[in-house]
Each structure stands twice: as structure tokens, then as C-alpha cells.
C-alpha positions as CSV (number, residue, x, y, z in Angstrom):
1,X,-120.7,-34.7,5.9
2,X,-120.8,-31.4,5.0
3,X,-117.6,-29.6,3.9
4,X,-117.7,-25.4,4.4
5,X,-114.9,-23.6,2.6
6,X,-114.9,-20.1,3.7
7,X,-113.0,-17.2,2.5
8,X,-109.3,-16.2,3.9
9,X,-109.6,-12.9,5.9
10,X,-106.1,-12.7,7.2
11,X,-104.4,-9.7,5.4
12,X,-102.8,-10.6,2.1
13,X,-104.0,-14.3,2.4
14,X,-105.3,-14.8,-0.7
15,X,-105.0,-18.6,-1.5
16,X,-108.4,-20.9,-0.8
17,X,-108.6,-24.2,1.4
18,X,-110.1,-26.2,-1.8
19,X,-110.0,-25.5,-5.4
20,X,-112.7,-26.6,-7.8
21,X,-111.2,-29.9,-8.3
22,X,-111.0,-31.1,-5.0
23,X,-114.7,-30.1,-4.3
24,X,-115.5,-32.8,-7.2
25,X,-113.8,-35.1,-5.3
26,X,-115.4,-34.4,-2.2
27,X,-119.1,-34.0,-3.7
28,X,-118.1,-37.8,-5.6
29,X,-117.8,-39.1,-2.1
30,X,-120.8,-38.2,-1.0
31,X,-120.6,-34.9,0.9
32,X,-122.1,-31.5,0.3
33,X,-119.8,-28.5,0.3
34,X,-120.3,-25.5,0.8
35,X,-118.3,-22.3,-0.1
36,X,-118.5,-18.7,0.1
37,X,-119.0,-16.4,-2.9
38,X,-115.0,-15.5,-3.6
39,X,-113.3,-17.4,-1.6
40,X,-111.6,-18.4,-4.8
41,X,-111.4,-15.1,-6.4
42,X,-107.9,-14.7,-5.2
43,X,-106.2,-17.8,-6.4
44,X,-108.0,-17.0,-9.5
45,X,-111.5,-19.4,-9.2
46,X,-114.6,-18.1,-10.0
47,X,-117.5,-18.8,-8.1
48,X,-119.5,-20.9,-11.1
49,X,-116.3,-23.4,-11.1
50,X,-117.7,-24.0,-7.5
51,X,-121.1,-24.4,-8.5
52,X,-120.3,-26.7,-11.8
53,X,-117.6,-29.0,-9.5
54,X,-121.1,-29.9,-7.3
55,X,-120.4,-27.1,-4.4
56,X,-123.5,-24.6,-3.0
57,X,-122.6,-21.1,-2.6
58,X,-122.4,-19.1,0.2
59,X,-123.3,-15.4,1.1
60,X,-120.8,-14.8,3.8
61,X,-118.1,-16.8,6.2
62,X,-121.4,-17.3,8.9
63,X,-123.4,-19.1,6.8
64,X,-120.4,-21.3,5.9
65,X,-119.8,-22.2,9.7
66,X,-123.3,-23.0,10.2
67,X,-123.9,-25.3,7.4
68,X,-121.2,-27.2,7.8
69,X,-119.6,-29.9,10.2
70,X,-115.9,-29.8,8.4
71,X,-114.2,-26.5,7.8
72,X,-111.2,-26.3,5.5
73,X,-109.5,-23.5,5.3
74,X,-105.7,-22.5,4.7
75,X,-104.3,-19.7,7.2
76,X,-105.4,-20.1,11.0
77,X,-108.3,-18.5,12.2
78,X,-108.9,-15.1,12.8
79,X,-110.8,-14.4,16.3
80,X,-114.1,-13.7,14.2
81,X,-113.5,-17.4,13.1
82,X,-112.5,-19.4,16.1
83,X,-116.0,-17.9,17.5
84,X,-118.0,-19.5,14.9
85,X,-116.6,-22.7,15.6
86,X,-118.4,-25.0,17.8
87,X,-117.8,-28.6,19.4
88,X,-120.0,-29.9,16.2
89,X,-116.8,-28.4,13.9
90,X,-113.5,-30.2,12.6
91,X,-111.4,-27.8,11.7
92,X,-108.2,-28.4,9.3
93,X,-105.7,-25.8,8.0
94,X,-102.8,-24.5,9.2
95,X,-102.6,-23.6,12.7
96,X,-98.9,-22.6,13.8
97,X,-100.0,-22.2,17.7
98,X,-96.9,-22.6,19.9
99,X,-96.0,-18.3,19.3
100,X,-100.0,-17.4,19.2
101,X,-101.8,-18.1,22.6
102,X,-104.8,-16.0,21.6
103,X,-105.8,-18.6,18.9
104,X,-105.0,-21.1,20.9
105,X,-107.3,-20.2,23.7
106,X,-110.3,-19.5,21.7
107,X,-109.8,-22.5,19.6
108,X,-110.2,-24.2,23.2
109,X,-112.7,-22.5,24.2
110,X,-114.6,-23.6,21.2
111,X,-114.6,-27.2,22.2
112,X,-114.2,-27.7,18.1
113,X,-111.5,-30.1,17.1
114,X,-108.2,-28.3,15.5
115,X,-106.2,-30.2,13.0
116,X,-103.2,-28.4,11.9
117,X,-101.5,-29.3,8.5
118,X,-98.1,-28.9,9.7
119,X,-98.3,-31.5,12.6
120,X,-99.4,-34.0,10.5
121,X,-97.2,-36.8,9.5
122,X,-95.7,-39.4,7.4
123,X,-94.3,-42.5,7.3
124,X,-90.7,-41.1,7.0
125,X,-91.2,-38.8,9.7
126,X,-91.8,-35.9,7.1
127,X,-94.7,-33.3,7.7
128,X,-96.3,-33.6,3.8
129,X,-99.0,-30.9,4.4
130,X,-96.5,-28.1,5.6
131,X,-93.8,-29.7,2.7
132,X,-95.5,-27.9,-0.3
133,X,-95.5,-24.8,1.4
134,X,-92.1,-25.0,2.7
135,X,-91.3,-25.3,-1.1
136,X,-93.1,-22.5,-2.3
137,X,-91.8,-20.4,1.0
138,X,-87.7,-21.4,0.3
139,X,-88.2,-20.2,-3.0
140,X,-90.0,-17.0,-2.7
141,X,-87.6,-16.2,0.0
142,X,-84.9,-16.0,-2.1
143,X,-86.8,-13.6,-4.7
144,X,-87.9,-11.3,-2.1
145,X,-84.0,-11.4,-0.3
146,X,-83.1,-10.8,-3.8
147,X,-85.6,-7.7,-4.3
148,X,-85.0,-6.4,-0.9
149,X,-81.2,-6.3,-1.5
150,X,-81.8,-3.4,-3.9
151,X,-80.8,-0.1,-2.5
152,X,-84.6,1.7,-3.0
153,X,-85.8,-1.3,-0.7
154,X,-83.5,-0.7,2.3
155,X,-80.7,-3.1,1.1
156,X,-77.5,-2.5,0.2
157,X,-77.8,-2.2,-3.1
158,X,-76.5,-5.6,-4.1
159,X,-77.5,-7.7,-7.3
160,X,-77.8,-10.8,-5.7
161,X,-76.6,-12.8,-9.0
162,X,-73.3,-10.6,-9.9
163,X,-72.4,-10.1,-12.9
164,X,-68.7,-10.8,-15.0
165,X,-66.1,-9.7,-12.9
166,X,-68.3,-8.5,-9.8
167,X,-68.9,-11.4,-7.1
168,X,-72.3,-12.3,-6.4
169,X,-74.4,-12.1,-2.7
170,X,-73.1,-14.3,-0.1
171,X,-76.3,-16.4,1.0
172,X,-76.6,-18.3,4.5
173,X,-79.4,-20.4,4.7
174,X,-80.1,-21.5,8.5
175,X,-81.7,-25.2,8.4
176,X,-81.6,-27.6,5.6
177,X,-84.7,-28.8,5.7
178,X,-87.6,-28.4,2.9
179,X,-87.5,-24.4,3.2
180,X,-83.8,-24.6,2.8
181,X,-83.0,-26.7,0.4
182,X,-85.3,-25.1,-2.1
183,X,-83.8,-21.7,-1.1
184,X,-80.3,-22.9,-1.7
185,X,-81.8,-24.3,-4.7
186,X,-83.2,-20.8,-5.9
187,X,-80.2,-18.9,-4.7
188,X,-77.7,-21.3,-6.1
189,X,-79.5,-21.5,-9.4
190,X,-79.4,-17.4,-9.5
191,X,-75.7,-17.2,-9.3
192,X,-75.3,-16.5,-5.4
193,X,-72.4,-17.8,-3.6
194,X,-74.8,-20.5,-1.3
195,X,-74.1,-22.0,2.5
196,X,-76.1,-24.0,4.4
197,X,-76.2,-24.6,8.3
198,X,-77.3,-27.6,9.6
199,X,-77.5,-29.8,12.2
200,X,-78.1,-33.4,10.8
201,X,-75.2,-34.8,9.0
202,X,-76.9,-37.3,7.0
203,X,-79.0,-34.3,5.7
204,X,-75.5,-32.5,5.0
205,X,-74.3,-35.0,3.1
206,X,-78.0,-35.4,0.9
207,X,-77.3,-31.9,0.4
208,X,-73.6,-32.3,-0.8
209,X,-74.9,-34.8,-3.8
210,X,-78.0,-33.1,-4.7
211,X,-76.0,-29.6,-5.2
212,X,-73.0,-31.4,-6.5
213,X,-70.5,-29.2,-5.0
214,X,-72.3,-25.7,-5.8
215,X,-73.2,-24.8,-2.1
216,X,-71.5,-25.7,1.0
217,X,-72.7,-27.4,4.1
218,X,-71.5,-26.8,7.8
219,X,-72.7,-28.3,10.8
220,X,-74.4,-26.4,13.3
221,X,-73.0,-24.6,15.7
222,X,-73.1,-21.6,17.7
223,X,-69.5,-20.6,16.1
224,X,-70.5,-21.3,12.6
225,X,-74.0,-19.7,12.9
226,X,-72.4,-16.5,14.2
227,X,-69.4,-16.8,11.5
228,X,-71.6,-17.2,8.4
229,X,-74.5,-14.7,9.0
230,X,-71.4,-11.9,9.7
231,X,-70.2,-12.5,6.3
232,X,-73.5,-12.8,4.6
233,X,-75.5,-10.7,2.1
234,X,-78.9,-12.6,2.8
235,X,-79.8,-14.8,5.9
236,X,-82.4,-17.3,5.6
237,X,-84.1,-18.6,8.7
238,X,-85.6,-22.3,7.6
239,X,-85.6,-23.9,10.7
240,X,-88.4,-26.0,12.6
241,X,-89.1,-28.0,15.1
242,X,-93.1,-29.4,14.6
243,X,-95.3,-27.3,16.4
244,X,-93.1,-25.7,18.9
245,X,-91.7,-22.4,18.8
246,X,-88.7,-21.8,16.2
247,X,-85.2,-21.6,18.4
248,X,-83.6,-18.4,18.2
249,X,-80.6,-18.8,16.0
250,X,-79.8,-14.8,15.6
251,X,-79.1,-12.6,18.4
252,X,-80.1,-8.5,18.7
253,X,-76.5,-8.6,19.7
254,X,-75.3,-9.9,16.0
255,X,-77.0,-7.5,14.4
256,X,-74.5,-4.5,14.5
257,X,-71.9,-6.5,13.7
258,X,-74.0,-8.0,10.0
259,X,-73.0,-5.8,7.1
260,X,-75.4,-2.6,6.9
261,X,-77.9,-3.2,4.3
262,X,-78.0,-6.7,4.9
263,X,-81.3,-9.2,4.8
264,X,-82.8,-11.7,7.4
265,X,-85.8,-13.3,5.7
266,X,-87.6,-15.5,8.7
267,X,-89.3,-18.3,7.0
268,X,-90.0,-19.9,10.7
269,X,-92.0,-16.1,11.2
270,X,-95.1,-18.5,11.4
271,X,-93.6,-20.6,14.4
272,X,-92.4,-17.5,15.8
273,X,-89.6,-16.9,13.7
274,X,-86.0,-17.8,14.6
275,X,-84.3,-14.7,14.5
276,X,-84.7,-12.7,18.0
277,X,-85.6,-9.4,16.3
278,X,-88.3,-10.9,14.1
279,X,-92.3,-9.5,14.3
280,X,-94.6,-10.8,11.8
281,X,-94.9,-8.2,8.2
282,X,-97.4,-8.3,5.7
283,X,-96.8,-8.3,1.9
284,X,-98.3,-4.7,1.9
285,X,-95.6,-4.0,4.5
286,X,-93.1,-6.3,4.6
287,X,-89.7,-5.4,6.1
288,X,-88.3,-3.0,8.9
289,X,-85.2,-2.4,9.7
290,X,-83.3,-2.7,12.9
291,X,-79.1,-1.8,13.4
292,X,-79.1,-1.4,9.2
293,X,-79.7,-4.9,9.0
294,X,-83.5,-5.1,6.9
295,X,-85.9,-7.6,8.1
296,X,-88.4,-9.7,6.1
297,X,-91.1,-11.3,8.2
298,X,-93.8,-11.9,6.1
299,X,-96.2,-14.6,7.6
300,X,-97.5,-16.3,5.2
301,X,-95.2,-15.9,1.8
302,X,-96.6,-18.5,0.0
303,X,-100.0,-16.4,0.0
304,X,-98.1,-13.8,-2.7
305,X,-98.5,-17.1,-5.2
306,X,-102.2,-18.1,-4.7
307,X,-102.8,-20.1,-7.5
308,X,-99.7,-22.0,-7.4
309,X,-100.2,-22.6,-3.3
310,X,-103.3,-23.7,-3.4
311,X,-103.7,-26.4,-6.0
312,X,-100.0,-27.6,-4.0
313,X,-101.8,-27.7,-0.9
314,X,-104.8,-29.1,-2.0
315,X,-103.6,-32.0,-4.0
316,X,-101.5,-32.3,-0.3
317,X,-104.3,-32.0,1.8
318,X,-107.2,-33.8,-0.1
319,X,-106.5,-37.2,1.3
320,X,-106.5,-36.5,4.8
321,X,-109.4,-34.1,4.2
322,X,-111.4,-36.9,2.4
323,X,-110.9,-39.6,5.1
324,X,-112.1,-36.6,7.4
325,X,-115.0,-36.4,5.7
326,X,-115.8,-39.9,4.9
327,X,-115.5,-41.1,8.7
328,X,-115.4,-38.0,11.0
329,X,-112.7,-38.5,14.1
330,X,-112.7,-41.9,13.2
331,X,-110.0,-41.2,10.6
332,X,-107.9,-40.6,13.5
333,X,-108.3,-44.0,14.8
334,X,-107.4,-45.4,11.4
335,X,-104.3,-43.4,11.0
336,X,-101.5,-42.4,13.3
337,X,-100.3,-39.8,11.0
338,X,-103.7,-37.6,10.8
339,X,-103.9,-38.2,14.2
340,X,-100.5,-36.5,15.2
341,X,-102.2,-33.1,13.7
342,X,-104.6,-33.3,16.6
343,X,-103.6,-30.0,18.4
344,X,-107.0,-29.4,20.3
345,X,-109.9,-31.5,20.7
346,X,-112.8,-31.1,23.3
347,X,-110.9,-27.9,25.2
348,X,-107.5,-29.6,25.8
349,X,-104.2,-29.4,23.6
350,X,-103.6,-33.0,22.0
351,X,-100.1,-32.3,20.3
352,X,-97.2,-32.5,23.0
353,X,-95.0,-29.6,21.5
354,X,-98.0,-27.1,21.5
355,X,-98.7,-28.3,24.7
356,X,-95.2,-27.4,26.2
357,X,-95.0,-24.2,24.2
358,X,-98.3,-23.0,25.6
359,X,-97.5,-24.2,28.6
360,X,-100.7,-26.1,28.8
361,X,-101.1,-29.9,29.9
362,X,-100.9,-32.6,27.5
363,X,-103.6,-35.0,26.5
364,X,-103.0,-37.6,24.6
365,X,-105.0,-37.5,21.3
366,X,-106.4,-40.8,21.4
367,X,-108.0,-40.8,24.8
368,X,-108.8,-37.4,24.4
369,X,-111.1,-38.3,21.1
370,X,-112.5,-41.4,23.3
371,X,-113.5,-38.6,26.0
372,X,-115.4,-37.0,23.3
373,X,-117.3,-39.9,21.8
374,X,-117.6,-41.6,25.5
């Protein structure tokens, strides 16, 4: 098969959907890649590192899409993209549909198959292409609350750490998940005075022995959501529910009663985010501010750490894309975990949370990849 890796074009994006090494990989299994001239640049690959791992270079994103069958990428597409993509394409990267209909409907229109990292699963249950993200995410989160706090960014001029005799930020981390626990890992380790909400209490307690008594853990309720994020410094949104839209955790109401200067980073911005004043920033452009309370909505965070992202995604990803590549949609018959990151094959929505987001019917993966083959 052959594998096109085009550049990322959304703003600020500037990881790549395989580095050098995974090309190697690829090319030792057979298949001819193909990559556009810079898409590496960013995460810090140069072109000839392409050329000596066995990959062909590309002028531009259009001859990418027309050489190739299997199109990796790492943000989802931009309209220019989804029309390049025809019912010949598999494409896998992240997709994040449920709070973006526009994607959604040209990537059916397309009639190319959409595999979205963050749908697929394990055998735990986990989501192991969106989990090295999530890390990266719950960690810069913390360094940008951190930065944002500082009076000439909007905050309220609070060291997040303290120092001897002056008590540190108050942290509230919403969802104890990946994102969270590597934000209260980040926050904690800084010296901030760390709580988590959450709703599973076996999680709680995992949380409990891992921190050994330096953060706590309440369940979640609507009474302890609304108790901790008036007392905090920082808020950090880290919930999910797999591919549907993030639930809306902070009211517009709540916000004039936070502490003025205050921070609400959305890490669940991609899903929609899961505070109700939330809009999507960029890095060049990255908060707003509504009732005093600063907002940080950046969409894809991770993208401020290219070279660290992408080899983390990539040695994620390589697997799944290999099986891809070595049998086409047949890896989806081989493996119920690739096939639950199915979200649109053949102009129908294959993942039953985008599906009810979208508000679009639901076809079950399997006999929607049989329709196609038939």
C-alpha cells in the first residue's frame, strides 16, 4: 500500500503523522510512503531523514493525496483536505467529530474511510492513541495555568508554586482520567495545593496511592464541582466521554462568582470543551477572558511540543497504522479494537457516540465495511 504523510495546516499544528523511524518501518513491510517536503520541519525532521528512512518526497499536500491509498496525519482535516480524500483513501489521525459537523459532513461526503485515534481501543477499555496525548495535554496544562496566572497574562498575579510563608495556587482538576492525573501530577509536583473531581471511585482510590496523600480526591457531584472551582486558582477541565461531546461541567452562571483573575484551561476544547464559555484559542492567541475569569482553549496543546508529541504518537499509532497498511480494512476484521475507531466509512457514521452527537444514524462498523467490499 502506499502511505502519504502530508503536512499539518491547522494553525499552530506543528507535530507530523510519522517520523523518520516509523517510515522505516513501514517501507520494511513493504509499502511506499510518501511525504511532503516539511512536513517534518516542525517537529524538527528534515526532509533527507525522509528520503534515507526509504520515503519519496512530495511537492505539495495534492500530490500526497493522489499517490497514496493510506493517509496519516495527526490533527483532523481541514476542508482543503477532506476534499482530496476519495472512497480509494483510509484516513487515520485524530478526528474529534461530535462538536465539528462541518468535518464530519465532508468527511462523508468523501465516501473515504475515517479512523480516529481517540476511538480506538484496548483491551482494558483504555483509548491508547488519544493516551499519549492526554499526557503531554495534562502536563502542559498545568505550565500554561501556571504562566497565565501571572498578572501581564490576565491572571491574577499568582505564583502558582508559593513560596515560604505565602500559600501556593489552589488547583481543581475536573476528571481523573489520563489528562488529569498527569495534571495533578505536574501541579502537585510544582508545589500547588491539588484536588481532583471524579466520578469513579475505584479511580479515586488509584489516585489516593499513586499521590500518597498529596492531592485530594472528591467524588463528583454537582455540589462539589460548584464548591471546588469557587475556591480555586486554576480549573482544569480533563473530562471525556469517547467521541461524544464533553459534558458541561462549568456554568456562565459560576463564573462571577470564581475569583477574578482566575484560570479555566479546557483540555476537553477538542471534544467541545466542558466548560459552557469555552471557544477554541490558538497558541498565537490563546486565552480571552469572560466575568475576570481567563480562559485557555487551545485546541491542540500538545502541538506547542512537536518533537516530543510526535515520536509519542507515533510509537502509539505505528501498530494500528501497520496492520492498516499491511491488510487494508481487513485489519478491522482482525481486530475489534481498530475497528471501534471506525467513525465514517462509505458516507455513514460507524462509531455510535459520533453518531448520536451528530445526530446522524448509526451503522454498525462491521456491516458497514461488508457494504463496501460487497
Amino acid at each position: 500500500m502506499r502511505v502519504g504523510v502530508p503536512k499539518e495546516i491547522k494553525p499552530g499544528e506543528y507535530r507530523v503523522g510519522l517520523t523518520p523511524t516509523a517510515v522505516r518501518e513501514y517501507v520494511t513491510h513493504g509499502h511506499g510512503v510518501v511525504v511532503e517536503k516539511a512536513a517534518g520541519h516542525g517537529a524538527g525532521y528534515e526532509d533527507q531523514a525522509y528520503v534515507r528512512a526509504g520515503a519519496t518526497l512530495a511537492e505539495d499536500a495534492d500530490a500526497v493525496f493522489e499517490a497514496a491509498d493510506l493517509i496519516v496525519k495527526v490533527k483532523e482535516p481541514q476542508k482543503v483536505e477532506w476534499q482530496r480524500l476519495t472512497p480509494r483513501h483510509i484516513l487515520f489521525t485524530y478526528l474529534h467529530l461530535a462538536p465539528d459537523p462541518a468535518q464530519a459532513q465532508g468527511l462523508l461526503a468523501s465516501g473515504a474511510a475515517a479512523i480516529a485515534y481517540e476511538t480506538v481501543t484496548d483491551r482494558t477499555g483504555g483509548l491508547p492513541l488519544l493516551a499519549p496525548m492526554s499526557e503531554v495535554a495534562g502536563r502542559i496544562a498545568v505550565f500554561s495555568a501556571a504562566e497565565t496566572l501571572l498578572k501581564h497574562n490576565g491572571g491574577m498575579g499568582l505564583l502558582l508554586s508559593g513560596v515560604p510563608g505565602v500559600s501556593p495556587a489552589r488547583v481543581c482538576v475536573l476528571g481523573g482520567g489520563v489528562v488529569g492525573a498527569n495534571a495533578a501530577r505536574m501541579a502537585a509536583g510544582l508545589g500547588a495545593e491539588v484536588v481532583v473531581i471524579e466520578r469513579s471511585v475505584p479511580r479515586m482510590r488509584e489516585l489516593d496511592d499513586m499521590f500518597m496523600g498529596r492531592l485530594r480526591t472528591r467524588y463528583s457531584t454537582l455540589d462539589a464541582v460548584e464548591e471546588e472551582i469557587l475556591l480555586a486558582d486554576v480549573v482544569i477541565g480533563a473530562v471525556l466521554t469517547p467521541g461524544a461531546a464533553a459534558p458541561k461541567l462549568v456554568r456562565r452562571e459560576h463564573l462571577s462568582r470564581m475569583k477574578t483573575g482566575s484560570v479555566l484551561v479546557d483540555v476537553s476544547i477538542d471534544q467541545g470543551g466542558c466548560f459552557e464559555t469555552s471557544h477554541p484559542t490558538t497558541h498565537a492567541d490563546p486565552t480571552y477572558t469572560i466575568d475576570g475569569v481567563v480562559h485557555y482553549c487551545v485546541a491542540n496543546m500538545p502541538g506547542a511540543a512537536p518533537r516530543t508529541s510526535s515520536d509519542a504518537l507515533v510509537h502509539a499509532t505505528l501498530p494500528f497504522g501497520l496492520a492498516l497498511a499491511d491488510q487494508g480494512l481487513d485489519a478491522l476484521k482482525h481486530d475489534p479494537h481498530l475497528a471501534r475507531g471506525l467513525n465514517i466509512l462509505g458516507g455513514q457514521v460507524t462509531h455510535p457516540a459520533v453518531a448520536l452527537a451528530l445526530g446522524k444514524p448509526f451503522v454498525d462498523p462491521y456491516g458497514a465495511w461488508a457494504h463496501k467490499t460487497a
